[in-house]
C-alpha positions in Angstrom: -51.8 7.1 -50.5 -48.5 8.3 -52.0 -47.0 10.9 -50.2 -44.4 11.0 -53.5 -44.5 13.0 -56.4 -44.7 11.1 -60.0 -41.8 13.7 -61.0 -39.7 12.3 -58.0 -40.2 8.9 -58.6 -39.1 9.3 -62.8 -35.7 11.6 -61.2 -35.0 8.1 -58.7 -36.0 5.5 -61.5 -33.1 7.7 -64.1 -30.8 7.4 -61.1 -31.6 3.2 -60.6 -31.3 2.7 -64.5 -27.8 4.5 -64.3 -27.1 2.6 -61.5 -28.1 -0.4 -63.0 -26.0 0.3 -66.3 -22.8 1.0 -64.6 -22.7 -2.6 -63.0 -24.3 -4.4 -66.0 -23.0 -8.1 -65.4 -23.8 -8.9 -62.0 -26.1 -8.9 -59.1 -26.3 -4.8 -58.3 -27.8 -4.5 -61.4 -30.9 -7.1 -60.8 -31.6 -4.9 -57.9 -32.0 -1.6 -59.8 -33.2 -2.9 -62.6 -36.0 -3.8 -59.8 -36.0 -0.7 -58.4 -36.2 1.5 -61.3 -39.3 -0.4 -62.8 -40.9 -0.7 -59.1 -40.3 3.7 -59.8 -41.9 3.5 -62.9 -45.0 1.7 -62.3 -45.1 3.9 -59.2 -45.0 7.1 -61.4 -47.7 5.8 -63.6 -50.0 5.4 -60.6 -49.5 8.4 -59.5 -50.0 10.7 -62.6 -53.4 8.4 -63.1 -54.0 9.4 -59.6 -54.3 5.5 -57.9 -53.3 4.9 -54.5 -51.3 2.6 -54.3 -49.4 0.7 -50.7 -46.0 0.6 -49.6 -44.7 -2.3 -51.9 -41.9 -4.2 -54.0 -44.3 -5.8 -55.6 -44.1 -5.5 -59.2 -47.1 -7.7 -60.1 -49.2 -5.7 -57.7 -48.0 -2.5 -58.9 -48.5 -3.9 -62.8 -52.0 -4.8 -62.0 -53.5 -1.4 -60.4 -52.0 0.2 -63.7 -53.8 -2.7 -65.6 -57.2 -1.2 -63.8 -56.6 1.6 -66.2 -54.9 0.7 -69.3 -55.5 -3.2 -69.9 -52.3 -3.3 -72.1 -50.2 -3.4 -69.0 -50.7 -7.2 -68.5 -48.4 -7.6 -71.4 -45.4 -6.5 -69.1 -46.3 -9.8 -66.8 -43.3 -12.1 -67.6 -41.3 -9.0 -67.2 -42.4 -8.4 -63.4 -42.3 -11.9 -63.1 -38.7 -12.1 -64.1 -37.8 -9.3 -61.5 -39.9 -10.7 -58.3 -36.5 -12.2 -56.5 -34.3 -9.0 -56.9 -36.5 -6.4 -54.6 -34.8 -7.8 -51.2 -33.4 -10.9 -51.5 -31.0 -10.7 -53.9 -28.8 -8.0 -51.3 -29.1 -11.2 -48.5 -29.8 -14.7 -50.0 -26.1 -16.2 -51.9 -28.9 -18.1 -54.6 -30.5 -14.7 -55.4 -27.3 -13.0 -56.1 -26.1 -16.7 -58.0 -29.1 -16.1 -60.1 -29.1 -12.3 -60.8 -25.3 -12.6 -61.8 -26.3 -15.6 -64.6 -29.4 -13.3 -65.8 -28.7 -9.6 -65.3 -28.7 -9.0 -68.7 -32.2 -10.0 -69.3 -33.3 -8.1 -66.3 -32.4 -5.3 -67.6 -33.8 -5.7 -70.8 -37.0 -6.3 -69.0 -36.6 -2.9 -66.9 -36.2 -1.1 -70.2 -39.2 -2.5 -71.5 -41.1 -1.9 -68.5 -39.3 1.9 -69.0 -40.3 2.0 -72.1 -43.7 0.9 -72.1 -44.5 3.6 -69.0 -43.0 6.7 -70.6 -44.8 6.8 -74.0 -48.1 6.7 -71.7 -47.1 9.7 -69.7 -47.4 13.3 -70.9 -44.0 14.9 -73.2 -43.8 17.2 -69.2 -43.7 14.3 -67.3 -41.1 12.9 -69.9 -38.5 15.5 -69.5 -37.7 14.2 -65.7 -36.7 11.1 -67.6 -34.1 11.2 -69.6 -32.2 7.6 -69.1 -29.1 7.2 -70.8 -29.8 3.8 -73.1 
């Protein structure tokens, strides 16, 4: 069960999106890209009130919201996109070779994935997002 508030988790995702935005062209951004759609999801869960386990896992994460709103599945290739940048892409040199060829696109995908999660969330849950595009 998540011991994490869905308020929290929009503050951290803000924070990993501005992160992510202030390093734009290289590997850092991959990573919080990753991270602020893993906070996303996360929120999501939590203000539908699913439990949900200590994971990176995006696809996981983007299937227990599809168990509630089927349009989720659409996000797929997005998740997909972002599986290598949870962890590896601070240790393995091919991870970070990939992320700096393709951060761009990962962080379109976190945007979508931002987007996509905020317009199902209520205009109070909304205001503890307010990501800089």
């Amino acid at each position: 069960m998540a011991t994490i508030t869905a308020e929290e988790l929009l503050g951290q995702a803000k924070l990993d999106l501005e992160s992510a935005q202030s390093v734009y062209d290289c590997a850092p951004a991959c990573f919080f890209s990753q991270q602020a759609s893993e906070k996303y999801l996360k929120a999501y869960l939590c203000f539908r009130g699913i439990d949900f386990r200590y994971t990176h896992n995006l696809v996981e994460l983007l299937k227990l919201c599809g168990s509630v709103d089927e349009q989720f599945a659409q996000l797929l290739p997005d998740t997909e996109l972002m599986k290598p940048f949870a962890v590896d892409v601070r240790y393995k040199a091919d991870s970070v070779a990939l992320a700096n060829r393709i951060a761009a696109k990962v962080m379109e995908a976190s945007w979508r994935i931002h987007n996509f999660v905020m317009e199902r969330l209520p205009p109070a849950l909304q205001e503890f997002d307010k990501a800089p595009r």
